[in-house]
N, C-alpha and C positions, 0 to 999 in steps of 0.2 A: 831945277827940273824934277827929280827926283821927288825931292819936300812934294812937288805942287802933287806928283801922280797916288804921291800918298795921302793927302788930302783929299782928292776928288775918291779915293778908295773908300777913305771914312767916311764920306758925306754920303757915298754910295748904298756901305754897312749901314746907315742910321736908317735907309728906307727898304733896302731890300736883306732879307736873312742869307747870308751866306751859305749854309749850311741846307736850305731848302729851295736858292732859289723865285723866292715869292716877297709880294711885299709883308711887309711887318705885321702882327695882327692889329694891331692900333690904326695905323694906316687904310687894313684896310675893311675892318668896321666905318672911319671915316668915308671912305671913300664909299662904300652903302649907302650913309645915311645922306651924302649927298646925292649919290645917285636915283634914291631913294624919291628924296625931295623934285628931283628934274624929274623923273616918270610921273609920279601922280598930278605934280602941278598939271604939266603935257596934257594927262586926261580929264583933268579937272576943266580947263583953258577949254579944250576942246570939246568936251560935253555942254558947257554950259556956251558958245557957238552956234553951235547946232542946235541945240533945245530952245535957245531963249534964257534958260534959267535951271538952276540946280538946285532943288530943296537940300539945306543943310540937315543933316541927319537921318536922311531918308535911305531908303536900301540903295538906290543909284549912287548913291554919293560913296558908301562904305564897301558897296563893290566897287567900284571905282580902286577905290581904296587895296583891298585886297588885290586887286588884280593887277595894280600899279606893284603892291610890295612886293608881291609873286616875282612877276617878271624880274622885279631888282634884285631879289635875293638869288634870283637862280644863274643871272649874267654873273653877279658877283662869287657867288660860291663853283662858279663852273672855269672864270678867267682868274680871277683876286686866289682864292684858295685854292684854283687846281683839282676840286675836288668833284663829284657826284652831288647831285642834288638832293638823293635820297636818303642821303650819307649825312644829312643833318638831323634824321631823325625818323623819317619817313617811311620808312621799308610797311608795306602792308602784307603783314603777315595775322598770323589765327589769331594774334593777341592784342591787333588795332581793336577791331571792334569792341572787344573786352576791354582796353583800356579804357577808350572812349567813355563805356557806358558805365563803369564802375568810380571813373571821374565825377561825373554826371553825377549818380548816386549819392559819392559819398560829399559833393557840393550840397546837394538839396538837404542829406541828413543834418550839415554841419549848420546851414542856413535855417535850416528848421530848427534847430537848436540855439540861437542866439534869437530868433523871433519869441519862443515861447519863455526861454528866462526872463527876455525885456518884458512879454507881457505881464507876465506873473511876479515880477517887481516893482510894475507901474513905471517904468523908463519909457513906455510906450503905450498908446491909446487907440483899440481897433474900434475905425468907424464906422464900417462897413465892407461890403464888397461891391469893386465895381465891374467885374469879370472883364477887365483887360479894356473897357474902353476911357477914353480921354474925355476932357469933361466939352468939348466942343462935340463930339458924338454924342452924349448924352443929352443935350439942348437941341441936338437937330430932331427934325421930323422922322428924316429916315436914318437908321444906325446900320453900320456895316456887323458881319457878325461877330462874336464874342472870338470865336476858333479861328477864325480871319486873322485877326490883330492880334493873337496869341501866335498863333503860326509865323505873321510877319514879321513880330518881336523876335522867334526862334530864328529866324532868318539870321534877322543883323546879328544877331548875337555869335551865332558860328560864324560867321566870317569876322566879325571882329575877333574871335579866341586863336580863328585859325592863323589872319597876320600878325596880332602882336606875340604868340608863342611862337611864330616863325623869323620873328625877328628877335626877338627878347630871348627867350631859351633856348631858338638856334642858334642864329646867327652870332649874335652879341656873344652868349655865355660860353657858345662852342670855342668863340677865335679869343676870349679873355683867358680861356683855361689855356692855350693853347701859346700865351703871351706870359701870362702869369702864375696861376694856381688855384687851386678848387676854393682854398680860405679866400684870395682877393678877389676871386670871379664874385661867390656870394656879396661879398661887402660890395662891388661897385656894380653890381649889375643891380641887385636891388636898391640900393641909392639912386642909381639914374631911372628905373623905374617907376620907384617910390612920389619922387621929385619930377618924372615928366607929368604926373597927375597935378600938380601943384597949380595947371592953369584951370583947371575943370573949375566949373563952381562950388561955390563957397569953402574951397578948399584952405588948407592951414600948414602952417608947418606939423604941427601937432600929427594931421591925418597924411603929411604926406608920410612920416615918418612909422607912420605905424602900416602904411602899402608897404613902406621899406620891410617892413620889418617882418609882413607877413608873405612876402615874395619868396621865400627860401620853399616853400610848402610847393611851388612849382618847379623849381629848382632840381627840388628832391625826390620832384615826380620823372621828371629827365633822366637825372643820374641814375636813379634806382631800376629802368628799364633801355634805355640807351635810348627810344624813341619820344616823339615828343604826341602820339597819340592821350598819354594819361595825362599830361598836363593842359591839352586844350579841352579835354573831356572835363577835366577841373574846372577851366577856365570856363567855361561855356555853362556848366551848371550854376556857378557861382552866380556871375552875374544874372542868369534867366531867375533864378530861385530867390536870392537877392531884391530885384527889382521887379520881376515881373509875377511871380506870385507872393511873397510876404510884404512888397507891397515899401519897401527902403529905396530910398534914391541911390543909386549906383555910382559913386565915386561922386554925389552931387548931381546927378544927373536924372530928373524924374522921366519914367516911362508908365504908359497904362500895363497896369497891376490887377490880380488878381482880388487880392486883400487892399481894403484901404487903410490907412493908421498913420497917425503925427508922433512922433516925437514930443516925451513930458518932461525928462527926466533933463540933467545936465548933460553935453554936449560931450563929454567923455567917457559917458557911461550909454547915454543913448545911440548916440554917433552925431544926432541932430539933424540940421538939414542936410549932412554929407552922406548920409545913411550910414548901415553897419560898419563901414569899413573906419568910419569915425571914433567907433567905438573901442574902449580898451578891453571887452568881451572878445574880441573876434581873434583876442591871441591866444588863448586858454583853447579856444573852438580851431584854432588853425595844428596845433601843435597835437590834439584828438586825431584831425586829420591825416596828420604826416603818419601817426602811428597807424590808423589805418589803410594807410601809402604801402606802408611796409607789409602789412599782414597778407594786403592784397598780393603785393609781388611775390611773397612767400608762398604763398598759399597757389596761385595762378602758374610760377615755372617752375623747372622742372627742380626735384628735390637734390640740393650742394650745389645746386647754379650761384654763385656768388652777386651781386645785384652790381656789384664792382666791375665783375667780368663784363657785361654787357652793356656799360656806359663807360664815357660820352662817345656818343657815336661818330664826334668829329674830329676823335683822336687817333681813329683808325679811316682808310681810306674802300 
């Protein structure tokens, strides 16, 4: 009898931490990403019910999207962790907006930078510009306007920076530090990352591996401020500046673009049809960036604020 009570003790320890109370942080990332998965199905199911039909990739779908992860991260970080919501990163204070925008910035400068070395070493071929329309608006009689489809592309795009940094640099990397350590959070957080890009088109081991590789640069944007305003400010320029003005497919994924241009060169240096991120330029360009991560922090709070002292923000409640 005794034996058995000590066994269901252990079996007990394997899922809940003794010491806190809570389930395990392994646990309960999984239990997110399921939960995760049954919310947005929910509204997926049920939007396209009610409509008839759901355009894949259209802003209904990615709000959808967003508003299904919202809800999951915040049930889970409010029952699973015990903790505050805000408390993953969120706090809106003087230095959101500035995060934001200096994200933003220094995405566009770093994209701007890998656009014009390709061009000026023939890795890439500019055709034109098609100021953001799709070649199905081009052939129509009537075109919607150029600021239209720029604005709507800005759309998806912050919501998509805002769920996957809320799930990716919150969620995930807050409860892996908090299971294991700042060295293994980097290593697995960017591998699964890296690797859940792997279904996009024309993806490869090669480009998932180099997401892995350039993930840390968000990471770093976390750590170095405790909130995750500078890393969806990253995130958000990357991909608009990325895909929608220079005119590269986004992880494989083409959107109306500013700039038109093919890829010439070989597929490791150009990126190819996977755009920049395919390319082995964007790590030379990511690692500009992080310095620039820093300068910023430095320079933005207050002078002997350590960047330590005020991350991660889900190590404190």
């Amino acid at each position: 009898m005794p034996s058995s009570k000590k066994a269901r003790g252990m079996m007990k320890n394997y899922f809940i931490n003794p010491e806190t109370g809570r389930l395990r942080a392994g646990w309960r990332i999984l239990a997110l990403l399921i939960l995760l998965a049954a919310v947005v199905s929910i509204l997926m199911v049920g939007t396209r019910t009610i409509l008839g039909s759901l355009k894949r990739g259209s802003s209904l779908q990615w709000s959808l999207v967003a508003i299904g992860t919202t809800l999951s991260v915040f049930i889970a970080r409010k029952y699973l962790d015990k903790k505050s919501f805000v408390s993953l990163g969120l706090k809106w204070d003087k230095f959101a907006v500035l995060d934001i925008l200096s994200g933003i910035v220094n995405s566009a400068l770093l994209m701007a930078g890998v656009y014009f070395v390709m061009l000026w070493t023939n890795l890439i071929e500019f055709t034109g510009y098609t100021f953001w329309q799709d070649p199905e608006a081009l052939e129509s009689a009537v075109q919607t306007s150029a600021w239209v489809i720029a604005g709507g592309v800005f759309f998806q795009l912050t919501i998509v920076a805002w769920w996957e940094e809320l799930v990716f640099r919150g969620y995930l990397v807050q409860n892996l530090v908090e299971g294991t350590s700042i060295k293994w959070t980097l290593i697995l957080s960017s591998l699964i990352f890296g690797f859940l890009h792997y279904g996009n088109p024309n993806a490869t081991i090669v480009t998932s591996l180099l997401i892995a590789v350039i993930a840390p640069q968000l990471i770093y944007a976390y750590l170095k401020t405790g909130q995750l305003w500078l890393p969806m400010g990253l995130h958000l320029g990357w991909n608009f500046f990325q895909a929608s003005v220079f005119g590269f497919a986004s992880s494989g994924q083409e959107s109306p673009s500013l700039i038109s241009q093919v890829p010439i060169g070989p597929d490791w240096l150009s990126g190819g049809v996977f755009g920049a991120e395919g390319s082995i330029l964007i790590v030379p360009f990511t690692i500009l960036s992080m310095v620039a991560i820093h300068y910023w922090v430095k320079m933005s709070r207050f002078p002997g604020q350590k960047a330590w002292e005020m991350a991660p923000g889900a190590l404190a409640e």
